[in-house]
C-alpha positions as CSV (number, residue, x, y, z in Angstrom):
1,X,0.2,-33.1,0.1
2,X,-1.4,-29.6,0.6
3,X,1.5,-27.0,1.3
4,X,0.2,-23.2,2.8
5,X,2.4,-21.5,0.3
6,X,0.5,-22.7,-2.7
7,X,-2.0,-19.9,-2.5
8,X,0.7,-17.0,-2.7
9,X,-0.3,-14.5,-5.3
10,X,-1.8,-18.1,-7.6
11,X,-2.9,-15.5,-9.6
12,X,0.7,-13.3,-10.1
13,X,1.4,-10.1,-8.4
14,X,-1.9,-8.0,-8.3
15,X,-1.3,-3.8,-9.1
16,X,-3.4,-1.3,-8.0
17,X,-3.0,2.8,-9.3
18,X,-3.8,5.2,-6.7
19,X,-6.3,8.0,-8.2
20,X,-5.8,10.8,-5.4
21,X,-3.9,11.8,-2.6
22,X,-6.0,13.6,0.4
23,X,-3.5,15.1,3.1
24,X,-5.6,15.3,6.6
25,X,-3.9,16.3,10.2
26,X,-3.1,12.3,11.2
27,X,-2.4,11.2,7.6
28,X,-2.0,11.0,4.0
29,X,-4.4,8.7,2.5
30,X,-3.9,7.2,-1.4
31,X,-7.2,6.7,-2.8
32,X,-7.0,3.1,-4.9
33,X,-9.3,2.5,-8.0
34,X,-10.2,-1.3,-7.2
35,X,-11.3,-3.1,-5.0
36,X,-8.5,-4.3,-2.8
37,X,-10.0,-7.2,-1.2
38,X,-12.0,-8.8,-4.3
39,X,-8.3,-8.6,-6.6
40,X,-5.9,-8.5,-4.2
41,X,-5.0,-12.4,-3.0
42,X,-4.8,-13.7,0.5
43,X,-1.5,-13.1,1.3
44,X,1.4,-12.1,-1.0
45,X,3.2,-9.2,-2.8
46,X,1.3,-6.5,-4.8
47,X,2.5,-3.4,-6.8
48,X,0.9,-0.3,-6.0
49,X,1.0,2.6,-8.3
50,X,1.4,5.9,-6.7
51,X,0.2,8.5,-9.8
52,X,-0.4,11.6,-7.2
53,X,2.7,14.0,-5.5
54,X,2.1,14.8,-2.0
55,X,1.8,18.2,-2.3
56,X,5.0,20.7,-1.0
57,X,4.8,21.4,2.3
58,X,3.1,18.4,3.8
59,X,4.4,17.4,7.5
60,X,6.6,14.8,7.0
61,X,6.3,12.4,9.7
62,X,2.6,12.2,8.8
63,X,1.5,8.0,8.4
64,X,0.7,6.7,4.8
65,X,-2.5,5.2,4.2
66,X,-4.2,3.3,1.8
67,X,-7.8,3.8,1.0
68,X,-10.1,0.8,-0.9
69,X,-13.7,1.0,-1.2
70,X,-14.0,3.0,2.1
71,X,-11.5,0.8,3.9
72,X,-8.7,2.5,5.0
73,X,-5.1,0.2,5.5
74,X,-2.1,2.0,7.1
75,X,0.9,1.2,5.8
76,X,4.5,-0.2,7.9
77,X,8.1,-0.3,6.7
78,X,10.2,-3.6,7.8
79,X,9.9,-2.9,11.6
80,X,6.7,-2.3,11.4
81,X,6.7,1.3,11.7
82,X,4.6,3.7,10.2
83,X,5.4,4.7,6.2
84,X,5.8,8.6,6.2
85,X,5.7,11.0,3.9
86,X,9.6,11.4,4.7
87,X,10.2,7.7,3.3
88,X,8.3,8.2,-0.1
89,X,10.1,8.8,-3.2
90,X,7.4,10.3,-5.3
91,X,5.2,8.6,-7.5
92,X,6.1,5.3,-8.4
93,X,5.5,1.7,-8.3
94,X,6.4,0.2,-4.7
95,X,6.0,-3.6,-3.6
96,X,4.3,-4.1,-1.1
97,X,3.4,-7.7,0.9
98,X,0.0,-8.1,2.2
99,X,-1.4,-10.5,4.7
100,X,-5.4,-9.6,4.6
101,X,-6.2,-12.0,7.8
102,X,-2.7,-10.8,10.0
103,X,-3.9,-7.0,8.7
104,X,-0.3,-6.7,7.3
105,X,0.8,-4.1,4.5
106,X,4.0,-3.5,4.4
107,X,6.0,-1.6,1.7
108,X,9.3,-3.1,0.5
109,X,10.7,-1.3,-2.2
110,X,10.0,1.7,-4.3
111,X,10.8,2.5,-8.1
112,X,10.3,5.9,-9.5
């Protein structure tokens, strides 16, 4: 019997480091080191390691972003509203769940 669930994160929890931060006038956008869609499974949770501060002074309703390979995801909270710079801790780890064909990324929690 073939179940849907069997391909959640087969291959554990995939994590991803962010390796700069660029703040524009729409956004703040994370710069990742891989490649998110060739690591990153289907559908499920991955940790994503946020090394760079938003720098002092950054608007604060301003949309997080995630940037892969020249791809650029935003990120939602539970109610799928945009992640802003108000609701991030710092750098960290944060879990996220990502659905690649529904174009879901939505953070869950936050260690730092």
């Amino acid at each position: 019997m073939w179940f849907a669930n069997n391909f959640v994160n087969r291959n554990g929890i995939a994590t991803l480091d962010s390796v700069g931060v660029n703040v524009g006038t729409d956004s703040v956008v994370f710069n990742l080191r891989t490649n998110f869609d060739r690591f990153v499974p289907y559908r499920g949770l991955i940790l994503v390691r946020l090394n760079e501060v938003i720098p002092t002074g950054t608007t604060t309703t301003l949309p997080i972003k995630l940037q892969m390979n020249g791809a650029t995801e935003n990120v939602t909270t539970y109610g799928g509203e945009n992640w802003t710079v108000a609701d991030v801790a710092g750098t960290g780890i944060y879990l996220m769940y990502y659905n690649r064909n529904a174009g879901i990324l939505q953070v869950l929690t936050g260690i730092n």
